[in-house]
Backbone and ligand atoms as CSV (ligand in chain L), in Angstrom:
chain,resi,resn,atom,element,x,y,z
A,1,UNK,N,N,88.028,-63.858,157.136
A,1,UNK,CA,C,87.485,-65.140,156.702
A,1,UNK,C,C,86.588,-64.988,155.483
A,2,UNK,N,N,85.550,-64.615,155.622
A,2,UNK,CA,C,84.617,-64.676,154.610
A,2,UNK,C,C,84.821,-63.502,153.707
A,3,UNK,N,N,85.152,-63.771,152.130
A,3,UNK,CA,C,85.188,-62.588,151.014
A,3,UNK,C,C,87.259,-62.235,151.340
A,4,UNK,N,N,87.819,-63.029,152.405
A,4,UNK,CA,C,89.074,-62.834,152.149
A,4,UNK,C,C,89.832,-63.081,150.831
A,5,UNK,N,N,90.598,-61.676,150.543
A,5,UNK,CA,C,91.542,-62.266,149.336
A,5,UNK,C,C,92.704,-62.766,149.151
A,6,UNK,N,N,92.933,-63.031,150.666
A,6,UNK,CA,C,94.580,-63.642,151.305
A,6,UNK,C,C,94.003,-64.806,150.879
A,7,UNK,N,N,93.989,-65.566,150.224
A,7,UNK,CA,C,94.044,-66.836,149.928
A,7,UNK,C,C,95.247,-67.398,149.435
A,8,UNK,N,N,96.107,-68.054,150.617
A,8,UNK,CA,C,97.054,-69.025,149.926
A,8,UNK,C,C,96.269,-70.464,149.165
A,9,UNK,N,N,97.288,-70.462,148.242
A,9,UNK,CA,C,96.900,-72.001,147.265
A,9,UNK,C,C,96.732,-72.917,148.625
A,10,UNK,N,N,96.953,-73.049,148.920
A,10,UNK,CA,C,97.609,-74.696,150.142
A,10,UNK,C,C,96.220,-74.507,150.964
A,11,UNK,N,N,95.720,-73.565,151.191
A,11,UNK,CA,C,94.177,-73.871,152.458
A,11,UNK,C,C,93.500,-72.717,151.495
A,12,UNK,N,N,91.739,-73.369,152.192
A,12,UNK,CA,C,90.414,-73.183,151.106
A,12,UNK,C,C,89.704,-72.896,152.645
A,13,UNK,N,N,89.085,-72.130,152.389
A,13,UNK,CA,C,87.988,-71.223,153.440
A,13,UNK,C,C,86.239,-72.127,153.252
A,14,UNK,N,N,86.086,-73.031,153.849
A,14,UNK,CA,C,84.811,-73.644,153.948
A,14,UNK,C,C,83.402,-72.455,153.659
A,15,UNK,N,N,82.823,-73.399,152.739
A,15,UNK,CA,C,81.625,-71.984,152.509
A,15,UNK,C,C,80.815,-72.161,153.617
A,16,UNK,N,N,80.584,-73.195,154.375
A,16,UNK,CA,C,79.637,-74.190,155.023
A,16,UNK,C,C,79.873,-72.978,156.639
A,17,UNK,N,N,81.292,-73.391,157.250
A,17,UNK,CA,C,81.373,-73.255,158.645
A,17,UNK,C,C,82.208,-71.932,158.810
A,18,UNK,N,N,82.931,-71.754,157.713
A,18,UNK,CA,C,84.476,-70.846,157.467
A,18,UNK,C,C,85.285,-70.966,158.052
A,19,UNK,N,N,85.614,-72.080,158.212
A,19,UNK,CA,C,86.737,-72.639,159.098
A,19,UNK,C,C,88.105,-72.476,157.214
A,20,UNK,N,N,88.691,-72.258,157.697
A,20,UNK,CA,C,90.552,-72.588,156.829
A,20,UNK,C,C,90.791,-74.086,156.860
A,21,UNK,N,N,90.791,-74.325,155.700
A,21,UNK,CA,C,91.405,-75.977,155.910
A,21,UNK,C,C,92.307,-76.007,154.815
A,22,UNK,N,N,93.441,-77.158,154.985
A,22,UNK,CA,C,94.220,-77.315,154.048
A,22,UNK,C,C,93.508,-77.731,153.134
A,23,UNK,N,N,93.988,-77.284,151.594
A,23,UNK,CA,C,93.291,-77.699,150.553
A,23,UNK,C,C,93.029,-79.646,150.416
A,24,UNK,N,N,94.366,-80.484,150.792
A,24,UNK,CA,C,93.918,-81.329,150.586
A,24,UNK,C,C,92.843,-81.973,151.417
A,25,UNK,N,N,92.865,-81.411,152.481
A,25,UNK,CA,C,91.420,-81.954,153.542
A,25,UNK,C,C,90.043,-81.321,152.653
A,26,UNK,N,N,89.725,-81.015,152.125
A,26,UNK,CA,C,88.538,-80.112,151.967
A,26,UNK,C,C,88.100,-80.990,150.395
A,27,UNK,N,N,86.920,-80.579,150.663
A,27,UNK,CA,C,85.945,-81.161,148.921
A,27,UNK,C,C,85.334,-80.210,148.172
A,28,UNK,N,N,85.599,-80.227,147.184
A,28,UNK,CA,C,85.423,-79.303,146.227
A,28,UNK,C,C,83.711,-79.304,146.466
A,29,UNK,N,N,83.166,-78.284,146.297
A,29,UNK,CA,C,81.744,-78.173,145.638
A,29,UNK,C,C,81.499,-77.260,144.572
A,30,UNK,N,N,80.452,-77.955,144.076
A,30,UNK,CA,C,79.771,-77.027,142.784
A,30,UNK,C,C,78.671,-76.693,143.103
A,31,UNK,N,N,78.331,-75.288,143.176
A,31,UNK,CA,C,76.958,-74.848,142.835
A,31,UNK,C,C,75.637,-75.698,142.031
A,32,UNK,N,N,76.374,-75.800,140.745
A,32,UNK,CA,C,76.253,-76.493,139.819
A,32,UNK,C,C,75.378,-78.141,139.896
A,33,UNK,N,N,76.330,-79.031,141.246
A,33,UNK,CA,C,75.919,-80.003,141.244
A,33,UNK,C,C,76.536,-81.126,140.087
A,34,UNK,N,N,77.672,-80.391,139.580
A,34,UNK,CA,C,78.121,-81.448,138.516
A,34,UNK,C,C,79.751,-81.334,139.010
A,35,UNK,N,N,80.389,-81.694,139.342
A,35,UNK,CA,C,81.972,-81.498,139.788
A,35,UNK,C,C,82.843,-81.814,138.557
A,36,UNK,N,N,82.377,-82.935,137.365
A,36,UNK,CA,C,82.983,-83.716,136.892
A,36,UNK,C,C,82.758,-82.582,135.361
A,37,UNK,N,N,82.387,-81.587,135.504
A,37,UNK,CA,C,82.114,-80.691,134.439
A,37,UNK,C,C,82.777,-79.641,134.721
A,38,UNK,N,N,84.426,-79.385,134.189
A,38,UNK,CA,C,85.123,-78.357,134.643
A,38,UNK,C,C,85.473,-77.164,134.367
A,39,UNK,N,N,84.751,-76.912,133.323
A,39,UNK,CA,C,84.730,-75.852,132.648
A,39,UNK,C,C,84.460,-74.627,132.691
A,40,UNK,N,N,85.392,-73.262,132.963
A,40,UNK,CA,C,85.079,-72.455,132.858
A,40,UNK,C,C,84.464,-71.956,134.650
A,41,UNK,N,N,85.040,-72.856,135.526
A,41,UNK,CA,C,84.381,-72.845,136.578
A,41,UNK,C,C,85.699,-72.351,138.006
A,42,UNK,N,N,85.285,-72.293,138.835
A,42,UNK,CA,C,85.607,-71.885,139.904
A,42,UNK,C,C,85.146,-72.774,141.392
A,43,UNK,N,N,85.520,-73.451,141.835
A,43,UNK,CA,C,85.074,-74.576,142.850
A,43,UNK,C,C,84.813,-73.487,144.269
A,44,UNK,N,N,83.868,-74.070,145.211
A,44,UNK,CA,C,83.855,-73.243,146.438
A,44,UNK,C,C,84.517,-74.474,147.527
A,45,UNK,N,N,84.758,-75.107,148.324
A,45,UNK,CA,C,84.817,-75.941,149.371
A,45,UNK,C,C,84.553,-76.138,150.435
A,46,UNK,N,N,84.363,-77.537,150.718
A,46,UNK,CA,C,83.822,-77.727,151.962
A,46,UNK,C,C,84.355,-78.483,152.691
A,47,UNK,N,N,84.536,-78.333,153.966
A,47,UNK,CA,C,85.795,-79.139,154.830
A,47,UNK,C,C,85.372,-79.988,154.851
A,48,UNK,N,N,85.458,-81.874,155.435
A,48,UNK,CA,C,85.633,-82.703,155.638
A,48,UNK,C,C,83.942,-83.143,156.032
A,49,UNK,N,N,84.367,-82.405,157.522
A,49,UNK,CA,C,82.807,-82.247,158.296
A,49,UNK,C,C,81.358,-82.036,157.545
A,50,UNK,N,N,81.762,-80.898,156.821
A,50,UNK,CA,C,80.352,-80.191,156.400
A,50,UNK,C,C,80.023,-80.855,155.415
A,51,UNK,N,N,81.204,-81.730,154.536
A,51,UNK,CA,C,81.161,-82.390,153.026
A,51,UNK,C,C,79.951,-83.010,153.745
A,52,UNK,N,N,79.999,-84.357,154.684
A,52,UNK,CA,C,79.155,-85.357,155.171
A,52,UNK,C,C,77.662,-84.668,155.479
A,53,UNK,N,N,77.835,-83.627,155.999
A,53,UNK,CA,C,76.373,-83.110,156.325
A,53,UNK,C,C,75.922,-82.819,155.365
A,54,UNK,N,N,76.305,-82.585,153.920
A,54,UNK,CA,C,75.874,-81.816,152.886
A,54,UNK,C,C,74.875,-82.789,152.022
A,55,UNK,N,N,73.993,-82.332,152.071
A,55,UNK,CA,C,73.058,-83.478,150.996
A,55,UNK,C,C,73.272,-83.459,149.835
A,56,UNK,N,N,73.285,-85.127,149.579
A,56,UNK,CA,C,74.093,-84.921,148.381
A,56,UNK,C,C,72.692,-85.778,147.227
A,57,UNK,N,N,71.645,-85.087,147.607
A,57,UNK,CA,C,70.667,-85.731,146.571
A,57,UNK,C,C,70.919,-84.430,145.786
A,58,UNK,N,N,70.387,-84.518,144.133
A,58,UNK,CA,C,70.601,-84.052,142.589
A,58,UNK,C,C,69.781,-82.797,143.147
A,59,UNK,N,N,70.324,-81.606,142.814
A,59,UNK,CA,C,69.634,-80.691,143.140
A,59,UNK,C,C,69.770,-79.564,141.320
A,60,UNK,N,N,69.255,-80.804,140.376
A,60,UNK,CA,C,69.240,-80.080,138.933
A,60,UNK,C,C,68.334,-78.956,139.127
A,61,UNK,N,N,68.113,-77.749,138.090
A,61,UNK,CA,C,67.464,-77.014,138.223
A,61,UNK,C,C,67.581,-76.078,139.139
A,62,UNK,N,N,68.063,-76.268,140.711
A,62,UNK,CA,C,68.016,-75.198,141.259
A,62,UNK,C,C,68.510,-73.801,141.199
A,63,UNK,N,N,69.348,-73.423,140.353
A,63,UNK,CA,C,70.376,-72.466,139.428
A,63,UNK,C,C,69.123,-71.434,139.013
A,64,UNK,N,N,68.594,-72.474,138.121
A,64,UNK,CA,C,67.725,-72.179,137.067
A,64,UNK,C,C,66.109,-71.782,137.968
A,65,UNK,N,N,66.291,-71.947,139.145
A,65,UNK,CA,C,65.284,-71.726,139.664
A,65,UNK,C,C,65.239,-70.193,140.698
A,66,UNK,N,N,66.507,-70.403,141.017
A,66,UNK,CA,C,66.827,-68.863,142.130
A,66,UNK,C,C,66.989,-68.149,140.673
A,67,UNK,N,N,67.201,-67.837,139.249
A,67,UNK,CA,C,67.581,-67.496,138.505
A,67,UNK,C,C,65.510,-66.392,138.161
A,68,UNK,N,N,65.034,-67.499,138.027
A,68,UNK,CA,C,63.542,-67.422,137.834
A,68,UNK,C,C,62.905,-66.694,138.618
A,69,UNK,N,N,63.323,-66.858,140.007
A,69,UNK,CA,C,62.858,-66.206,140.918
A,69,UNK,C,C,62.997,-65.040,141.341
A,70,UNK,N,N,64.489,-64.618,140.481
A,70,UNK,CA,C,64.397,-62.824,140.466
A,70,UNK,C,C,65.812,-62.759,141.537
A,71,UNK,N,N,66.144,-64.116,142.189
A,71,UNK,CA,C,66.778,-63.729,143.000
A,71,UNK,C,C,68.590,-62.836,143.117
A,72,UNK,N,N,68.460,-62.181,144.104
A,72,UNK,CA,C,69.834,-60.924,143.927
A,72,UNK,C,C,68.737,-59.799,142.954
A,73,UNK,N,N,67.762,-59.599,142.686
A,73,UNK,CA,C,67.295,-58.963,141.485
A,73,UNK,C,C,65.836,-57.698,142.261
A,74,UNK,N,N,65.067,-58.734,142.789
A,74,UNK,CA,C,64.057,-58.692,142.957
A,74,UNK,C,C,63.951,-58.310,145.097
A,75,UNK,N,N,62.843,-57.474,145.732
A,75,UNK,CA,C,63.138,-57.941,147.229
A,75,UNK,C,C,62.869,-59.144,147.808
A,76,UNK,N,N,63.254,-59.014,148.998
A,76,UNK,CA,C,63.208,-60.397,149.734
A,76,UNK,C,C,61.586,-60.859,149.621
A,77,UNK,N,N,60.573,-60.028,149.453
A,77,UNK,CA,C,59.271,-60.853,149.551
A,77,UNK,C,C,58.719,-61.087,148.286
A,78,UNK,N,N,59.627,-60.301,147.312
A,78,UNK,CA,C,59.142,-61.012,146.161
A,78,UNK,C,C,59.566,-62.326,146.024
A,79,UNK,N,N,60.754,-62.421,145.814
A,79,UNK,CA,C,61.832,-63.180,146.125
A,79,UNK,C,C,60.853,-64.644,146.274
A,80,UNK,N,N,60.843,-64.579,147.970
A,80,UNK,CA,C,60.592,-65.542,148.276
A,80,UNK,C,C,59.113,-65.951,148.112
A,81,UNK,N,N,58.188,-65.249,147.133
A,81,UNK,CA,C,56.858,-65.478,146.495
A,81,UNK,C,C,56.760,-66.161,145.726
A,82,UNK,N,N,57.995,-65.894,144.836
A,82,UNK,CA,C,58.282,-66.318,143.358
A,82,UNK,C,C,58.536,-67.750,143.629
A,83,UNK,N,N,59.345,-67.794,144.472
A,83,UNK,CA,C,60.017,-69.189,144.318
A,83,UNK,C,C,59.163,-70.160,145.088
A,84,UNK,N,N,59.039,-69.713,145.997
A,84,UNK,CA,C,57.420,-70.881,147.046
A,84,UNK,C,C,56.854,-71.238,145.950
A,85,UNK,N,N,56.189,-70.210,144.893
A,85,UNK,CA,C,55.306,-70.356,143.559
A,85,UNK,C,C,55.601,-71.903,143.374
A,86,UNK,N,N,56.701,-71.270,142.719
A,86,UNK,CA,C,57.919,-72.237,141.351
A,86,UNK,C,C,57.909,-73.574,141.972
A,87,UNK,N,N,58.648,-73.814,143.827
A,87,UNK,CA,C,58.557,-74.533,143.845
A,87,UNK,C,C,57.210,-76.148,144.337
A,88,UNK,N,N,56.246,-74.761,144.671
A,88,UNK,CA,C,55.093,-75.493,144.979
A,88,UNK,C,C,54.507,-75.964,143.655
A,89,UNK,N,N,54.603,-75.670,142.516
A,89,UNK,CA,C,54.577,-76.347,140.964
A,89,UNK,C,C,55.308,-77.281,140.617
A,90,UNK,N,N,55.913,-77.009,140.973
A,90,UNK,CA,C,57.244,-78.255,140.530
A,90,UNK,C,C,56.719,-79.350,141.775
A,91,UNK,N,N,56.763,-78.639,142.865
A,91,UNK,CA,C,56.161,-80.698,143.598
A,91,UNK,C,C,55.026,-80.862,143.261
A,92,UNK,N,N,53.873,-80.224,143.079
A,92,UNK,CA,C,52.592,-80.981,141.907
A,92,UNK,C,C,52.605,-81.910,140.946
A,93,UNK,N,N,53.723,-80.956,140.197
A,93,UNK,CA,C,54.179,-81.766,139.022
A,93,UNK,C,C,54.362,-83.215,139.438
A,94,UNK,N,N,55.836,-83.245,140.031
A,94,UNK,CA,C,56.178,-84.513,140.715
A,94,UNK,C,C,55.621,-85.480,141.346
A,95,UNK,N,N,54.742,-84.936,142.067
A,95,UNK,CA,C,53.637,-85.896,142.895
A,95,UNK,C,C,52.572,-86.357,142.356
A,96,UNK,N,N,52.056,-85.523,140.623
A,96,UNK,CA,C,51.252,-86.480,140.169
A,96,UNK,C,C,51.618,-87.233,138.951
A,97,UNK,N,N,53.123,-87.196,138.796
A,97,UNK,CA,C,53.674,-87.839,137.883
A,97,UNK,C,C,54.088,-88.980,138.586
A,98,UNK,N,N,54.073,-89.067,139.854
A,98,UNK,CA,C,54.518,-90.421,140.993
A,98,UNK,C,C,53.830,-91.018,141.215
A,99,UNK,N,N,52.308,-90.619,140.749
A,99,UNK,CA,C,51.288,-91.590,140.932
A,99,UNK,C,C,51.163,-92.495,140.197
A,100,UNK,N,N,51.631,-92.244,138.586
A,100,UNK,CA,C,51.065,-92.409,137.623
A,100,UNK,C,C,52.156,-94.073,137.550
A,101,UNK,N,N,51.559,-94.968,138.650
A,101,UNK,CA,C,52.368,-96.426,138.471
A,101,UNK,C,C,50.863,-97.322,138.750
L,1,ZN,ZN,ZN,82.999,-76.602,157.245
């Protein structure tokens, strides 16, 4: 299942559950967060089920944020120092730019 290279065209290996589903049951995802930007890309999928559970609020930046954070790079406690950091800045940011009505 997971990291298989038997991949027939016709079924897509869910990143979500790893269940096999026929390709046309399944929804493309992007890392990315942009689907409609096809370039140069590689889709992962998600079956039917998991599509619905998947939150689908804008998750810009986050790339750019595990990127920052050292992550694959750095250990797990840096890792996850860096990014608590990053993202405890970034909701500051946000929360006092939400005031500002
Ligand atoms: Zn699934």
């Amino acid at each position: 299942m997971w990291g298989s290279r038997d991949r027939r065209r016709s079924r897509v290996t869910c990143i979500a559950c790893g269940e096999d589903v026929p390709r046309a049951d399944a929804r493309e995802y992007d890392k990315y967060g942009d689907r409609f930007d096809r370039r140069d890309k590689e889709f992962e999928h998600l079956c039917k089920d998991c599509y619905r559970e998947q939150s689908h609020q804008p998750r810009g930046g986050l790339e750019d944020l595990l990127v920052e954070s050292g992550a694959g790079e750095t250990d797990r406690d840096g890792f996850l120092e860096t990014y608590t950091d990053l993202v405890r800045e970034e909701f500051e940011t946000r929360r006092s730019e939400s005031r500002e009505d």
